[in-house]
C-alpha positions, -999 to 999 in steps of 0.1 A, spaced: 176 -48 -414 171 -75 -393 189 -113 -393 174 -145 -383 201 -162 -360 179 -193 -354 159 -203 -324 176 -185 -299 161 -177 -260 171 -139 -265 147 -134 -234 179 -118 -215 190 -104 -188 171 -120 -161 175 -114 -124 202 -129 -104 185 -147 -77 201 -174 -48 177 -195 -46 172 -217 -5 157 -241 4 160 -267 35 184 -296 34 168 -313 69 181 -290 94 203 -269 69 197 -247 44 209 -255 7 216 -227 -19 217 -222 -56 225 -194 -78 194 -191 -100 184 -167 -135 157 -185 -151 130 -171 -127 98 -151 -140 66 -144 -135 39 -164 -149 5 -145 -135 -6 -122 -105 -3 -149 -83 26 -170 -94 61 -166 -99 84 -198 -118 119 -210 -109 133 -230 -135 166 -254 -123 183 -281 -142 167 -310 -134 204 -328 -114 203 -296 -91 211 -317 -56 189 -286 -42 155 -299 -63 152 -329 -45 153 -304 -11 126 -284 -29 102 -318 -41 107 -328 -4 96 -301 18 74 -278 -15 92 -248 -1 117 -226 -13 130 -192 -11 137 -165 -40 165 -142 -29 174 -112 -54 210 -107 -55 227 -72 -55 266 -63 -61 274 -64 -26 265 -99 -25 274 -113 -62 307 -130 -52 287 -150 -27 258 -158 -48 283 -170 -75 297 -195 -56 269 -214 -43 259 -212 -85 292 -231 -90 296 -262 -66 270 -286 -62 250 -294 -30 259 -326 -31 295 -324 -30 298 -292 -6 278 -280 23 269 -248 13 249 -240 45 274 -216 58 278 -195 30 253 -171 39 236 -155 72 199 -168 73 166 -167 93 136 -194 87 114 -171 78 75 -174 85 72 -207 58 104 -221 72 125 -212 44 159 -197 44 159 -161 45 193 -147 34 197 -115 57 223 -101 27 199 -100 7 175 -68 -4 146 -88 -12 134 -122 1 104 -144 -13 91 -173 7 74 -194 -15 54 -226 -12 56 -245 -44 19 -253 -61 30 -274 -91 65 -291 -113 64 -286 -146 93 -310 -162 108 -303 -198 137 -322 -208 167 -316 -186 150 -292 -166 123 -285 -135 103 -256 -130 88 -251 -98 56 -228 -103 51 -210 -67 30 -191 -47 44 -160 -28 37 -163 11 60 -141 24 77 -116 12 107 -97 28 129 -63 21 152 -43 32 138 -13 49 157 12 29 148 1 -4 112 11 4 94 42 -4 76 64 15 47 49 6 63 14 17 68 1 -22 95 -15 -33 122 13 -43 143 -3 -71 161 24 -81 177 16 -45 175 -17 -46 195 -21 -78 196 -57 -86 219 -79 -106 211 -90 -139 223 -120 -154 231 -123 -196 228 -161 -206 244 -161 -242 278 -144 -226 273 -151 -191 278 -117 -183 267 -102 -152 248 -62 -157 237 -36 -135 206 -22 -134 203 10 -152 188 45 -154 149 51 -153 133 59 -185 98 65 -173 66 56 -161 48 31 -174 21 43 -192 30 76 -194 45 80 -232 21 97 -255 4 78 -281 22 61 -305 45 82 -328 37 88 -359 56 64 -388 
């Protein structure tokens, strides 16, 4: 039996990302969950729309997507819980300007450099719709076939209704490969 508990966004866990982008000569960060992707060739980042950090984003249309694993969760919460504009947060992490010129955070397994293509505003929030330029991973989270090893990688998911962060759990197959379906 099922319940209705009302229009809920029960779209969770999401990835725990740290989101960068430039603040003039600085980089800027943000602890960011509501990411997805929205085609082959576009991923979304949704902030609240006060973030000090969108302005940095509307300014320069770059930003980067940086996937968050344990090691680096303590981090990655902070910058998520003081504001740009009351704390320089351009030291929390070691960087490189990547190829686009966005902040590259070494910590982290997997780095995105995006440029962003459009804003689509709802109210009280921005999504920045984005194109993928660059992106950048750890060498030992690839395959041997130079995919992107997750089972390595393990990133940190993020649970909205209890604001809970999860680990990544244990394979359960290939896509694709179940038989047809059972039989009701």
């Amino acid at each position: 039996m099922k319940k209705n508990v009302g229009s809920l966004l029960a779209l969770y866990p999401t990835p725990v990302t740290v989101i960068g982008a430039m603040n003039g000569d600085k980089p800027t960060w943000t602890l960011v969950a509501h990411v997805g992707i929205i085609g082959h060739d576009r991923v979304l980042v949704s902030l609240a729309a006060p973030h000090f950090i969108n302005g940095c984003i509307k300014q320069t249309k770059k930003l980067s997507i940086n996937l968050v694993d344990e090691a680096m969760l303590p981090l990655a919460d902070y910058v998520g819980s003081v504001s740009g504009a009351k704390a320089d947060k351009s030291a929390v992490f070691d960087y490189d300007l990547g190829k686009a010129g966005v902040p590259v955070i070494r910590q982290s397994p997997l780095t995105m450099e995006c440029s962003v293509a459009d804003v689509y505003s709802t109210p009280n929030f921005e999504s920045f719709i984005c194109t993928v330029d660059n992106t950048w991973v750890a060498e030992e989270h690839l395959n041997e076939t130079g995919k992107i090893n997750y089972e390595t990688l393990k990133p940190v998911l993020f649970e909205f209704p209890t604001y809970q962060y999860l680990k990544t759990g244990d394979v359960l197959g290939k896509c694709l490969s179940f038989k047809p379906a059972p039989e009701q």
